[in-house]
N, CA and C atoms of all chains as a GROMACS GRO file, in nm:
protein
  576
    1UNK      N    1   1.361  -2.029   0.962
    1UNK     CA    2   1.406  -1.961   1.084
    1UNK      C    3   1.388  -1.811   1.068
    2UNK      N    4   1.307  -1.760   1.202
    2UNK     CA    5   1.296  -1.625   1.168
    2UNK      C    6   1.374  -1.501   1.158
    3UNK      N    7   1.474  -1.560   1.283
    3UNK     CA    8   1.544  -1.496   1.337
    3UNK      C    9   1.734  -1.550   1.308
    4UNK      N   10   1.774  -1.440   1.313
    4UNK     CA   11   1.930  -1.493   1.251
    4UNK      C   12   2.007  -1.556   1.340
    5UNK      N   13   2.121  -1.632   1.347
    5UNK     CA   14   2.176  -1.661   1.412
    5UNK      C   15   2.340  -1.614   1.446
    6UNK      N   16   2.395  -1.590   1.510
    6UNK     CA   17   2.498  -1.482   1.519
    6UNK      C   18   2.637  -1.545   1.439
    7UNK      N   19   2.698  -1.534   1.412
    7UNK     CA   20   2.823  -1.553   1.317
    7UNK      C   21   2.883  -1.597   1.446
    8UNK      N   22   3.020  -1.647   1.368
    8UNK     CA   23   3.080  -1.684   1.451
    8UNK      C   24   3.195  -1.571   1.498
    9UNK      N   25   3.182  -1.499   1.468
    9UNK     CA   26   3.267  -1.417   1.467
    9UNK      C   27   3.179  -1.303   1.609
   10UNK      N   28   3.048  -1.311   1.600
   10UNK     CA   29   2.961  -1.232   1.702
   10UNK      C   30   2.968  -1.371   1.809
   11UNK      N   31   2.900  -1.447   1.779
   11UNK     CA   32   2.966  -1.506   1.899
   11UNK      C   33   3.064  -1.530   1.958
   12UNK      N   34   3.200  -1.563   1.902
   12UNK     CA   35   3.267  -1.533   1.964
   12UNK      C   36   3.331  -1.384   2.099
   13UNK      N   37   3.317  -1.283   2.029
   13UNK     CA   38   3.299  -1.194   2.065
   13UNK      C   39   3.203  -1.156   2.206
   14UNK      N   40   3.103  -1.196   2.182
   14UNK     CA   41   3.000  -1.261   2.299
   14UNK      C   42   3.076  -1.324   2.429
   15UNK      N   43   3.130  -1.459   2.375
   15UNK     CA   44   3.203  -1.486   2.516
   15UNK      C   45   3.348  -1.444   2.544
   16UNK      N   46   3.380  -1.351   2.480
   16UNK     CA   47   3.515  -1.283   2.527
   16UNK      C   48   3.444  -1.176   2.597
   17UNK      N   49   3.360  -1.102   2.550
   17UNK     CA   50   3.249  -1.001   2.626
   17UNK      C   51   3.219  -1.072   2.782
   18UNK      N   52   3.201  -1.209   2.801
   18UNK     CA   53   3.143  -1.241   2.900
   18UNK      C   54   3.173  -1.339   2.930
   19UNK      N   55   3.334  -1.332   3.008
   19UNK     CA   56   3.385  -1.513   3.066
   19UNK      C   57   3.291  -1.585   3.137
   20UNK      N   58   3.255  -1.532   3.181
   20UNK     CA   59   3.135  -1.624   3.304
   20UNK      C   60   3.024  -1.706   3.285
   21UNK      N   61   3.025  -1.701   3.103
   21UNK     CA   62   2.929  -1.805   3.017
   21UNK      C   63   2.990  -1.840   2.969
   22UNK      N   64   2.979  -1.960   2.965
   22UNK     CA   65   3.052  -2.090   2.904
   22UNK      C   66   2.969  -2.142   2.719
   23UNK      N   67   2.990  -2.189   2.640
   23UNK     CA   68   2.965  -2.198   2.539
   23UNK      C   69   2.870  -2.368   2.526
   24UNK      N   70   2.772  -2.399   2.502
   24UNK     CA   71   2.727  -2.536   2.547
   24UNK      C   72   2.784  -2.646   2.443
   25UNK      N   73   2.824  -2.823   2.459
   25UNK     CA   74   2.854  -2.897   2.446
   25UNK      C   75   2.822  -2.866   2.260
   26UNK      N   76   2.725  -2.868   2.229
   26UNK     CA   77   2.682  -2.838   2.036
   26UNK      C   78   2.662  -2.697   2.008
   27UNK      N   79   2.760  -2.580   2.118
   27UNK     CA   80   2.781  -2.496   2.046
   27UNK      C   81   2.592  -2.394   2.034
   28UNK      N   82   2.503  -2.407   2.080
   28UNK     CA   83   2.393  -2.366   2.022
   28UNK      C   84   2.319  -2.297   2.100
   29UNK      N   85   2.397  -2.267   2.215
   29UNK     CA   86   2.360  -2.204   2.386
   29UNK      C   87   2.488  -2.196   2.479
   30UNK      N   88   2.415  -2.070   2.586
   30UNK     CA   89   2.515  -2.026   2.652
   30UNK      C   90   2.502  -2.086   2.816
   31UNK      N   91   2.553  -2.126   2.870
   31UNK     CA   92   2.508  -2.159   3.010
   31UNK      C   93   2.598  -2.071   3.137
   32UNK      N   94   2.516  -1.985   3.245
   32UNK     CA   95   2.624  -2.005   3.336
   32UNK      C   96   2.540  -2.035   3.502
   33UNK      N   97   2.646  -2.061   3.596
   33UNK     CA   98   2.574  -2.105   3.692
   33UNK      C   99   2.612  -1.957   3.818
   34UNK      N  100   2.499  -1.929   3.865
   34UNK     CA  101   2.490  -1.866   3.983
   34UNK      C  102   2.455  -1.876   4.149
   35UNK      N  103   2.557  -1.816   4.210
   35UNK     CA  104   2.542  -1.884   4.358
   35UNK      C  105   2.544  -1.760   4.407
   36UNK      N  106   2.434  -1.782   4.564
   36UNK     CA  107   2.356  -1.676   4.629
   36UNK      C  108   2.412  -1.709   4.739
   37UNK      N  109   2.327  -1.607   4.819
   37UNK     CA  110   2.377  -1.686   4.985
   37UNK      C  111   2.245  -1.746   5.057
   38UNK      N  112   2.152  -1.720   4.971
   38UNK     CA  113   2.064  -1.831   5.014
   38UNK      C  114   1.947  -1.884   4.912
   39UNK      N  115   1.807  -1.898   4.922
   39UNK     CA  116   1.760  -1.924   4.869
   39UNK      C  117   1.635  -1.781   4.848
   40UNK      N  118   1.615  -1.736   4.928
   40UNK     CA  119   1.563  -1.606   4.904
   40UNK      C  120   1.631  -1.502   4.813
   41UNK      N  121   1.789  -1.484   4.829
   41UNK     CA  122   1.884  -1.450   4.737
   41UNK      C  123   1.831  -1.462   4.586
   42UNK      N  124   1.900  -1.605   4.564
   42UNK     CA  125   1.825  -1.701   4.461
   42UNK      C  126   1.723  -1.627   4.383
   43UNK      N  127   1.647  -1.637   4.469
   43UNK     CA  128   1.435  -1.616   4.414
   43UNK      C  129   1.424  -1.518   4.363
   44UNK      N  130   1.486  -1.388   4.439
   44UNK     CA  131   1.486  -1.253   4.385
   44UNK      C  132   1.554  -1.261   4.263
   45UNK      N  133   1.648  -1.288   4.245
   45UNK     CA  134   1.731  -1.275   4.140
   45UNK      C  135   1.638  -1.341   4.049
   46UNK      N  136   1.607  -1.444   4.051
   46UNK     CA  137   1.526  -1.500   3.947
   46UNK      C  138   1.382  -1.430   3.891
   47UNK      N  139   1.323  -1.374   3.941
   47UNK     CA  140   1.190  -1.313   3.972
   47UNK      C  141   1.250  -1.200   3.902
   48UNK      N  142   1.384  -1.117   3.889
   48UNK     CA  143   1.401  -1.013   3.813
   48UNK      C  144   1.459  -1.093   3.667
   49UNK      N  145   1.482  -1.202   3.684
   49UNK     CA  146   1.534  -1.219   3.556
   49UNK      C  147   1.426  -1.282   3.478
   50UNK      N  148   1.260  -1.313   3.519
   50UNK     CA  149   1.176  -1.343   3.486
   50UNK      C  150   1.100  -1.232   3.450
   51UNK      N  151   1.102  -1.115   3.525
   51UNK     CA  152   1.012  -1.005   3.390
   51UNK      C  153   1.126  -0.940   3.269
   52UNK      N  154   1.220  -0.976   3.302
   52UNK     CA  155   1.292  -0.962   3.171
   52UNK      C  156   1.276  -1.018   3.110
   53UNK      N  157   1.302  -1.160   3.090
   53UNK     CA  158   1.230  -1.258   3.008
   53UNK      C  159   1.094  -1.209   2.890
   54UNK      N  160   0.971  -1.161   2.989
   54UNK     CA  161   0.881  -1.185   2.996
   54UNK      C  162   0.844  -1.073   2.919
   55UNK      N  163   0.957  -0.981   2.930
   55UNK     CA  164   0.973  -0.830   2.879
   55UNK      C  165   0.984  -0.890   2.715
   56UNK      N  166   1.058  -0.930   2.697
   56UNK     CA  167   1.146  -0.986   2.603
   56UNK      C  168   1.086  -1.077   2.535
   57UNK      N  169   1.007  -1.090   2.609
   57UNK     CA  170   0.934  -1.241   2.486
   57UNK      C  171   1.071  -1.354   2.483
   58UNK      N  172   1.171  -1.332   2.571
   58UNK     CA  173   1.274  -1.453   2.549
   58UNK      C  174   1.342  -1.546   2.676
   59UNK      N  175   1.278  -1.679   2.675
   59UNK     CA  176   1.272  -1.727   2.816
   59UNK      C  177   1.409  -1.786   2.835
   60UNK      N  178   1.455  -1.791   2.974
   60UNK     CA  179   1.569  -1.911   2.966
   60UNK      C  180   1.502  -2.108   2.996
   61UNK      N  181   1.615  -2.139   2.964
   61UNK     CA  182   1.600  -2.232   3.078
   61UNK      C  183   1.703  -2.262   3.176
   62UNK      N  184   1.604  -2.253   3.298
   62UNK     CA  185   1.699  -2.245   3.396
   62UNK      C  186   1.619  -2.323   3.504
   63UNK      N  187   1.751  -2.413   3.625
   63UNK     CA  188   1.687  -2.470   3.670
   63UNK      C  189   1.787  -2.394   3.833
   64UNK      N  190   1.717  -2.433   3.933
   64UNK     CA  191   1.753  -2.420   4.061
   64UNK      C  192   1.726  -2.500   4.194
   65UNK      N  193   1.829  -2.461   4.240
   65UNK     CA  194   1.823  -2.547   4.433
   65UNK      C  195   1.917  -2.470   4.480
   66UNK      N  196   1.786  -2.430   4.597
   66UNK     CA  197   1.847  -2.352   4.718
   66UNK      C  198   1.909  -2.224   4.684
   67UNK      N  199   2.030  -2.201   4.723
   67UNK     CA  200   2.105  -2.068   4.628
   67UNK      C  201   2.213  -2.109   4.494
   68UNK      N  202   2.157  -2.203   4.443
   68UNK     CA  203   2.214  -2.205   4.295
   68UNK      C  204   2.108  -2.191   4.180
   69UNK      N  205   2.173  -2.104   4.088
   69UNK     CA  206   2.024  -2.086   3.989
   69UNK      C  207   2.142  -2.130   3.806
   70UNK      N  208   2.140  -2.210   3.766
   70UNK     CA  209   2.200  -2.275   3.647
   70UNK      C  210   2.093  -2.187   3.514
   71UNK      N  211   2.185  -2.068   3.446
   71UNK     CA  212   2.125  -2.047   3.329
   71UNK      C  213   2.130  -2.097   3.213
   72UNK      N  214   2.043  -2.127   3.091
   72UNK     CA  215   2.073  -2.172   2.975
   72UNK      C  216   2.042  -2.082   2.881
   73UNK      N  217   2.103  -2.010   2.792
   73UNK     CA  218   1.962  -1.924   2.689
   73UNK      C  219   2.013  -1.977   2.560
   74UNK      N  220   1.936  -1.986   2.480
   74UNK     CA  221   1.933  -2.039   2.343
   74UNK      C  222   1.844  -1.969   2.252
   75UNK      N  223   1.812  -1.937   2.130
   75UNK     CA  224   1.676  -1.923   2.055
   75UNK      C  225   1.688  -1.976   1.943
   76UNK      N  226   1.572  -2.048   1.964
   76UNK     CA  227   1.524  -2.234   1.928
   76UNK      C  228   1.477  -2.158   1.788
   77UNK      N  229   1.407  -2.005   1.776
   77UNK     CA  230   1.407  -1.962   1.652
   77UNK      C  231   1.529  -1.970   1.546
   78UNK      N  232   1.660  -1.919   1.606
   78UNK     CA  233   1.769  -1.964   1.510
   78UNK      C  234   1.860  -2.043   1.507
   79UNK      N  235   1.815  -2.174   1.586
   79UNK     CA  236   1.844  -2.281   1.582
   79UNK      C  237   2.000  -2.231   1.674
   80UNK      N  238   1.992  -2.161   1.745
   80UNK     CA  239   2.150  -2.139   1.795
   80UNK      C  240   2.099  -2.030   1.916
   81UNK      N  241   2.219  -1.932   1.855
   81UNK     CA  242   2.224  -1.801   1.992
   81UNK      C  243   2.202  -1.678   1.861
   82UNK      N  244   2.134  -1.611   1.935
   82UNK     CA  245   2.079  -1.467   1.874
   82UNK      C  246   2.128  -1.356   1.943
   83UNK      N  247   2.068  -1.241   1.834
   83UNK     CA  248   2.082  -1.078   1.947
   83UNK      C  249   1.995  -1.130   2.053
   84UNK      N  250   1.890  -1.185   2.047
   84UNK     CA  251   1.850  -1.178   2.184
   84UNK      C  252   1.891  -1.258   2.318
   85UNK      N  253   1.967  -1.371   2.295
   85UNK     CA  254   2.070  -1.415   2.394
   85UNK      C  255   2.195  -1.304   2.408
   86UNK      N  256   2.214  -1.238   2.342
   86UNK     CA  257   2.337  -1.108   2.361
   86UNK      C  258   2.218  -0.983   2.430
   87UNK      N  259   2.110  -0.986   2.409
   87UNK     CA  260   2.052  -0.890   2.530
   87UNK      C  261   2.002  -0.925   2.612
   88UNK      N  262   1.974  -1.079   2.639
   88UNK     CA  263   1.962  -1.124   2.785
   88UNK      C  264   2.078  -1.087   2.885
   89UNK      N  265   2.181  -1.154   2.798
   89UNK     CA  266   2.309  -1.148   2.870
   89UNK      C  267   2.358  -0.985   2.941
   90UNK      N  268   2.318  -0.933   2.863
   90UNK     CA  269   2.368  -0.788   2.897
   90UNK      C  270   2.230  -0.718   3.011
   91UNK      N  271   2.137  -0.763   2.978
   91UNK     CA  272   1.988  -0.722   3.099
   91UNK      C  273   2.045  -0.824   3.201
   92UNK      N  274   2.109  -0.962   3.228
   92UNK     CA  275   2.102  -1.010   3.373
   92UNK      C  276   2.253  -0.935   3.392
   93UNK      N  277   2.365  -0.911   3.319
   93UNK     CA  278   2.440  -0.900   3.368
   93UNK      C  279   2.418  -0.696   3.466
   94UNK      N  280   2.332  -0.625   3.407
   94UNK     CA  281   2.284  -0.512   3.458
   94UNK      C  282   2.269  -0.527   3.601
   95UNK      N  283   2.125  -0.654   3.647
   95UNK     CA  284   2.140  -0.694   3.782
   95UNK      C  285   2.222  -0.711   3.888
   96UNK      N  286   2.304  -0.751   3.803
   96UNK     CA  287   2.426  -0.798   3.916
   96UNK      C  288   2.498  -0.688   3.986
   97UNK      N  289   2.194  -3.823   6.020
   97UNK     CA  290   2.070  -3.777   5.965
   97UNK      C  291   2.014  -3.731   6.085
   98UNK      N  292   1.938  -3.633   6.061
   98UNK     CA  293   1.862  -3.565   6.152
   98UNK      C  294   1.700  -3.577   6.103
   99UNK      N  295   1.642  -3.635   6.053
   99UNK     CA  296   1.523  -3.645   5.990
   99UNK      C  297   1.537  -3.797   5.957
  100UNK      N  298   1.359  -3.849   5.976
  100UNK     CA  299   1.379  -3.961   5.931
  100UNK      C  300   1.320  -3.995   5.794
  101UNK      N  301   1.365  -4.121   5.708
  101UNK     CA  302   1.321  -4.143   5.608
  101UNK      C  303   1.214  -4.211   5.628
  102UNK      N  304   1.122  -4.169   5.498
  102UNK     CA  305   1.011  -4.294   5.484
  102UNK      C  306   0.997  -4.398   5.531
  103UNK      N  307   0.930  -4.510   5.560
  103UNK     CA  308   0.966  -4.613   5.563
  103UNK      C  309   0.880  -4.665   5.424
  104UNK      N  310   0.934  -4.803   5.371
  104UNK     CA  311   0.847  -4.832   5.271
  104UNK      C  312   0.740  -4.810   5.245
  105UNK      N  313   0.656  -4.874   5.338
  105UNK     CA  314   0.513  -4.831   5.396
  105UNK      C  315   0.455  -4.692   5.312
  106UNK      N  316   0.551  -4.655   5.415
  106UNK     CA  317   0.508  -4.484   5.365
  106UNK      C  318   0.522  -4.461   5.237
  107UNK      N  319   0.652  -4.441   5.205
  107UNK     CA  320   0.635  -4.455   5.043
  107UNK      C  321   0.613  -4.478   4.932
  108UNK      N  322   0.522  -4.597   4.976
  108UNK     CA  323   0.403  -4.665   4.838
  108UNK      C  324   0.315  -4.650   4.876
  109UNK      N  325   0.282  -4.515   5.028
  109UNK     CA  326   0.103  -4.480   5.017
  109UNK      C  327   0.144  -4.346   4.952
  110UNK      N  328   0.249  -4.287   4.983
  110UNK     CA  329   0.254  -4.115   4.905
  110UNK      C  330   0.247  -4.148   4.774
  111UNK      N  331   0.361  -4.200   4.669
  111UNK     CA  332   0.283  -4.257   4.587
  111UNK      C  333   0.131  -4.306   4.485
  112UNK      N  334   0.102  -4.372   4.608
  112UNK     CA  335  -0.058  -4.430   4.554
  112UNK      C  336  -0.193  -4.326   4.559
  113UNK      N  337  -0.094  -4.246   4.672
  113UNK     CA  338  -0.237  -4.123   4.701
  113UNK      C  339  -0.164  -4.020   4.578
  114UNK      N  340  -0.046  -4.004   4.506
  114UNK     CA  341  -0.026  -3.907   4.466
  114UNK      C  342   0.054  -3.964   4.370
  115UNK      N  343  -0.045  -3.990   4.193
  115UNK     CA  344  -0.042  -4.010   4.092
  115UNK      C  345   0.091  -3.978   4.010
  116UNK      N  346   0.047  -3.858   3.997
  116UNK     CA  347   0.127  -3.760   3.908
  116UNK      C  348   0.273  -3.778   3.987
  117UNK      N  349   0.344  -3.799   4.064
  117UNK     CA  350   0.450  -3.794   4.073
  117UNK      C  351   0.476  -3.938   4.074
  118UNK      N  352   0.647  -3.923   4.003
  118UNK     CA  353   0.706  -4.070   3.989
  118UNK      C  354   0.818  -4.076   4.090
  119UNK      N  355   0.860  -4.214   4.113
  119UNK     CA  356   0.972  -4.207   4.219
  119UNK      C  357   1.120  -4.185   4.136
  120UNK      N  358   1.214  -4.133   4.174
  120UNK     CA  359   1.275  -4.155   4.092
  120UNK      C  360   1.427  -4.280   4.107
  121UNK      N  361   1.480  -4.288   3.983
  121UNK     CA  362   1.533  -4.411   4.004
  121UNK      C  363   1.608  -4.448   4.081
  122UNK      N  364   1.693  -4.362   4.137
  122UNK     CA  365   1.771  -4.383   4.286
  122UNK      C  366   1.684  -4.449   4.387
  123UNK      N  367   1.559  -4.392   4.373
  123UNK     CA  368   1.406  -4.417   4.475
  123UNK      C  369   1.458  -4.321   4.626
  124UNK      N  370   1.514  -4.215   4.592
  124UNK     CA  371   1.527  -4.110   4.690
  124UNK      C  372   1.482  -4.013   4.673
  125UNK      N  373   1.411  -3.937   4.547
  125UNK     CA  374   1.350  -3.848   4.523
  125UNK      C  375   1.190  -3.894   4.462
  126UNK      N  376   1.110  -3.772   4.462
  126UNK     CA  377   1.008  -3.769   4.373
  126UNK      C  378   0.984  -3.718   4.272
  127UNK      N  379   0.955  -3.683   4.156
  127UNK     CA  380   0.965  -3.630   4.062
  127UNK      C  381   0.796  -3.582   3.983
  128UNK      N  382   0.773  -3.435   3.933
  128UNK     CA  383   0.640  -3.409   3.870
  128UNK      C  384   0.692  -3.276   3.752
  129UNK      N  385   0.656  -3.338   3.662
  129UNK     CA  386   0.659  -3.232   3.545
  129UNK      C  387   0.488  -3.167   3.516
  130UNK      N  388   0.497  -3.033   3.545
  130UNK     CA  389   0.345  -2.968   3.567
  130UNK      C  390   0.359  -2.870   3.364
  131UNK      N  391   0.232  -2.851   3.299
  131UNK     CA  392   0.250  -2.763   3.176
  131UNK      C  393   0.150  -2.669   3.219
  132UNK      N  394   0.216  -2.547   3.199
  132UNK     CA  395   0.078  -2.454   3.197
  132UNK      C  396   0.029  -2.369   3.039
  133UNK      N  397  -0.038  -2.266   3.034
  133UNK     CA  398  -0.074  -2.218   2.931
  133UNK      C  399   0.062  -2.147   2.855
  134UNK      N  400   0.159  -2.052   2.994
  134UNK     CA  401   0.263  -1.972   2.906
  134UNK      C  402   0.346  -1.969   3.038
  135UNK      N  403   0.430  -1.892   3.027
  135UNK     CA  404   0.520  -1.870   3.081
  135UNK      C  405   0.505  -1.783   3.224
  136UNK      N  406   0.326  -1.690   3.151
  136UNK     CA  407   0.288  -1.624   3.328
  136UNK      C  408   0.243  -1.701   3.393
  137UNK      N  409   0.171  -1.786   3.388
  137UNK     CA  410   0.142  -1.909   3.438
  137UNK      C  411   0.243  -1.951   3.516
  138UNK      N  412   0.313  -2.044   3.438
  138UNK     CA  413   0.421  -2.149   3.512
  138UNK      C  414   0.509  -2.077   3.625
  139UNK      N  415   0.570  -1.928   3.590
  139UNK     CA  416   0.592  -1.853   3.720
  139UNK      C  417   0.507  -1.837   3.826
  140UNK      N  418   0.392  -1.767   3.801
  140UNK     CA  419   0.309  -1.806   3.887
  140UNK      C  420   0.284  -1.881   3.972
  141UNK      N  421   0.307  -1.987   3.953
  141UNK     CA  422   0.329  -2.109   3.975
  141UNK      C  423   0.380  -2.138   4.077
  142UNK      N  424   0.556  -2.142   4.033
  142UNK     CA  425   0.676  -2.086   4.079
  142UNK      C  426   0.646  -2.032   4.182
  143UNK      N  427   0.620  -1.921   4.168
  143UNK     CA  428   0.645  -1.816   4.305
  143UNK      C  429   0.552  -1.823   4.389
  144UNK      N  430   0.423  -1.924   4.332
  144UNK     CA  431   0.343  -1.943   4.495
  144UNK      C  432   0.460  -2.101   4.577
  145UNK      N  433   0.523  -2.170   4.512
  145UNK     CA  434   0.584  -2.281   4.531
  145UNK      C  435   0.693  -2.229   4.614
  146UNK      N  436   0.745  -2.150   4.591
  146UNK     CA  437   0.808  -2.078   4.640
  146UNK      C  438   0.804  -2.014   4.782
  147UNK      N  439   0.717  -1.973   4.765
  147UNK     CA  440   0.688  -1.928   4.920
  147UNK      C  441   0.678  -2.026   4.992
  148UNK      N  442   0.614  -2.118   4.977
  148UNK     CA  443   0.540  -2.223   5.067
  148UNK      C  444   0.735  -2.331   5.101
  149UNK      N  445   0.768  -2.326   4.965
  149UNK     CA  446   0.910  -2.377   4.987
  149UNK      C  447   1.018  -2.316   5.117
  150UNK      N  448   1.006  -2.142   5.114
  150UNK     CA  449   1.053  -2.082   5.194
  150UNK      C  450   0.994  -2.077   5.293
  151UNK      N  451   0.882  -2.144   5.355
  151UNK     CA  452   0.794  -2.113   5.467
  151UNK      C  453   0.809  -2.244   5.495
  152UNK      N  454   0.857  -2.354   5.508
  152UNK     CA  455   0.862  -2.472   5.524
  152UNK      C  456   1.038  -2.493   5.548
  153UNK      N  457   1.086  -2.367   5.471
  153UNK     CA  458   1.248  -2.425   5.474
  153UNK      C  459   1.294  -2.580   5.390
  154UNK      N  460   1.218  -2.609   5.323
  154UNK     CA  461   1.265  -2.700   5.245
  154UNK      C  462   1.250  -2.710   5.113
  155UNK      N  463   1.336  -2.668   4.989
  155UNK     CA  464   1.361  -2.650   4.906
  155UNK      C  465   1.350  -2.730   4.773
  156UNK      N  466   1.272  -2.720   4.628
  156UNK     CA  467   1.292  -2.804   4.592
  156UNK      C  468   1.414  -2.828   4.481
  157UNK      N  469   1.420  -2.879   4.406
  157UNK     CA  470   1.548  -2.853   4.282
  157UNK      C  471   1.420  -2.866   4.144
  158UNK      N  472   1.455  -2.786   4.090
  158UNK     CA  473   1.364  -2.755   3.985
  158UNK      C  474   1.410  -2.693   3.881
  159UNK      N  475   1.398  -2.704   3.700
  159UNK     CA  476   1.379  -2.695   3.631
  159UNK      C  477   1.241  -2.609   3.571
  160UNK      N  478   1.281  -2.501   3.487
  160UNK     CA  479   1.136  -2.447   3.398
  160UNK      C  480   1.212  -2.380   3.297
  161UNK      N  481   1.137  -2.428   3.196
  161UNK     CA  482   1.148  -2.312   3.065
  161UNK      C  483   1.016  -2.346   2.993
  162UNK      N  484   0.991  -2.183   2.981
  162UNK     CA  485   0.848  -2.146   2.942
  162UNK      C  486   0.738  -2.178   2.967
  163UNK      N  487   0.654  -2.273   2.951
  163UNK     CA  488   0.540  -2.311   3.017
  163UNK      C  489   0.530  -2.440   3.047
  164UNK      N  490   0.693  -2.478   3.084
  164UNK     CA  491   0.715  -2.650   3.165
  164UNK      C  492   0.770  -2.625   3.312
  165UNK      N  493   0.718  -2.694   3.381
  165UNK     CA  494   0.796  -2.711   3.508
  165UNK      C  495   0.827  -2.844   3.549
  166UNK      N  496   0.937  -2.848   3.603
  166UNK     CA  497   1.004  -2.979   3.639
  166UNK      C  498   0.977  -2.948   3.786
  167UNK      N  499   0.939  -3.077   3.849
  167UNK     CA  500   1.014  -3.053   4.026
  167UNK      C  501   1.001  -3.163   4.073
  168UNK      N  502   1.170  -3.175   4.173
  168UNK     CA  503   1.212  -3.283   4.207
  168UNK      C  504   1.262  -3.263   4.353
  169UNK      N  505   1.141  -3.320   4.470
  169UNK     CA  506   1.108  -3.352   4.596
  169UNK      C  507   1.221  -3.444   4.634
  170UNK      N  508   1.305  -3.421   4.756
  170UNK     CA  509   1.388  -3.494   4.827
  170UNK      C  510   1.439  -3.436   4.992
  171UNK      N  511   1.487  -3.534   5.066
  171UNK     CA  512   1.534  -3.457   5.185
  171UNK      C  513   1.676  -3.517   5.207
  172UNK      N  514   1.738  -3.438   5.159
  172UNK     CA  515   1.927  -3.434   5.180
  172UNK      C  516   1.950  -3.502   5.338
  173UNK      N  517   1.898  -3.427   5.411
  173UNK     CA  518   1.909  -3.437   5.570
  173UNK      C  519   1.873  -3.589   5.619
  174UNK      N  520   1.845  -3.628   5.516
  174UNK     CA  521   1.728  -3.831   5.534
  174UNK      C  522   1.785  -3.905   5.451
  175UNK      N  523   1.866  -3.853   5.313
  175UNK     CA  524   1.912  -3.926   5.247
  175UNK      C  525   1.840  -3.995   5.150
  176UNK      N  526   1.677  -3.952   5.140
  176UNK     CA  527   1.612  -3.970   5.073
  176UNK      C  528   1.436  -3.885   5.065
  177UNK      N  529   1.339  -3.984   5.110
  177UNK     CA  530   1.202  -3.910   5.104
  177UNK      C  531   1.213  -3.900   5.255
  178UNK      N  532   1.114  -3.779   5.304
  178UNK     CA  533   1.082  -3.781   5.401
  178UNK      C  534   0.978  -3.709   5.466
  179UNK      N  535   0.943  -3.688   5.567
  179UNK     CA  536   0.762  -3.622   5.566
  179UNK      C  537   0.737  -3.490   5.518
  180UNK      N  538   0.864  -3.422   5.549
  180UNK     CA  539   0.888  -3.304   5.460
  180UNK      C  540   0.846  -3.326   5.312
  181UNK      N  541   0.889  -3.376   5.264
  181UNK     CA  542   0.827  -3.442   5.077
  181UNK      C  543   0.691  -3.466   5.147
  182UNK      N  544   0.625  -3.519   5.152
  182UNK     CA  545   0.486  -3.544   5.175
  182UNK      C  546   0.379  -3.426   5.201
  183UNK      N  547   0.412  -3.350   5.302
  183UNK     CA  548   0.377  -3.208   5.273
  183UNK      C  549   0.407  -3.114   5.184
  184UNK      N  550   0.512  -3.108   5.088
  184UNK     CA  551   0.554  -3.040   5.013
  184UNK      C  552   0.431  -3.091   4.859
  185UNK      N  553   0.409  -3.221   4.895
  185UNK     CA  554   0.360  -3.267   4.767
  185UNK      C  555   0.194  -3.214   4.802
  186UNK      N  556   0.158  -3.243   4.954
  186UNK     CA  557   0.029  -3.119   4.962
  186UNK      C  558   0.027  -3.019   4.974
  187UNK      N  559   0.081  -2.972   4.972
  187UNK     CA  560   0.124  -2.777   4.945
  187UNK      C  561   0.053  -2.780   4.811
  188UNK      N  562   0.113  -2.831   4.759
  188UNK     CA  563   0.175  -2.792   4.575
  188UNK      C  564   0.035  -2.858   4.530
  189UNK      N  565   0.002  -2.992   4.554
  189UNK     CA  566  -0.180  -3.027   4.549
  189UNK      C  567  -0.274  -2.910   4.542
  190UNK      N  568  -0.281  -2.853   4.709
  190UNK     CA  569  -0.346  -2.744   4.728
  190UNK      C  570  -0.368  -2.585   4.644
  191UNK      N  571  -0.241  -2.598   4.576
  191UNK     CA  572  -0.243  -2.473   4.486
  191UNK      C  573  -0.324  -2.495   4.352
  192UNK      N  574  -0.322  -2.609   4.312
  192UNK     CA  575  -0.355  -2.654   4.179
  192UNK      C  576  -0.528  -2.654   4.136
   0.00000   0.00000   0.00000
């Protein structure tokens, strides 16, 4: 693994930093869900959170309908959550 | 319902004319997982799907991370498939 994976002590910290992500079922990703007022809403938002990504070299997965957009971020490099799920989090939460 | 559903008929010629998608097991949706090269790609993708989604007003529910796309064709308003899906599935033909 190339990349480290955050302690538990940084993650934790992470989601006290950020109630609005939830911690996933094995612990190894962050998920949260977002609602728009429509689907154009939606798109934009996504479309900015895609050259970040893209910026980043660090993708989510995320799925959507209509004005709900469900985030996941993980990095599959450290088998968990990284600095770079702690600077996604902090680049989408900028958007908002 | 304000839209009508398929009738059988119909739904084992959309189907037969259109491979790549499976029905799914409820047999109210359609389902196509597309791979592209990377991640500009599969947005790409995305955001021509997108439009055509928003120019049609009918939405799909979809899944992507990195250079996978999920998409899963249905009409809420029918309770299942309906001609709306059928054009949506030539839209998305036409781009490819």
């Amino acid at each position: 693994m190339s990349i480290a994976e955050l302690t538990d002590a940084e993650r934790e910290a992470l989601l006290a930093a950020n109630p609005d992500w939830t911690l996933s079922r094995d612990g190894k990703a962050i998920e949260r869900t977002f609602k728009f007022g429509d689907f154009n809403e939606a798109w934009g938002f996504m479309n900015r959170v895609a050259l970040i990504a893209e910026k980043h070299d660090h993708h989510p997965e995320w799925f959507n309908v209509y004005n709900r957009v469900e985030i996941t971020l993980t990095t599959h490099d450290a088998d968990g959550l990284s600095q770079r799920d702690v600077d996604m989090v902090a680049a989408i939460a900028a958007l908002l």
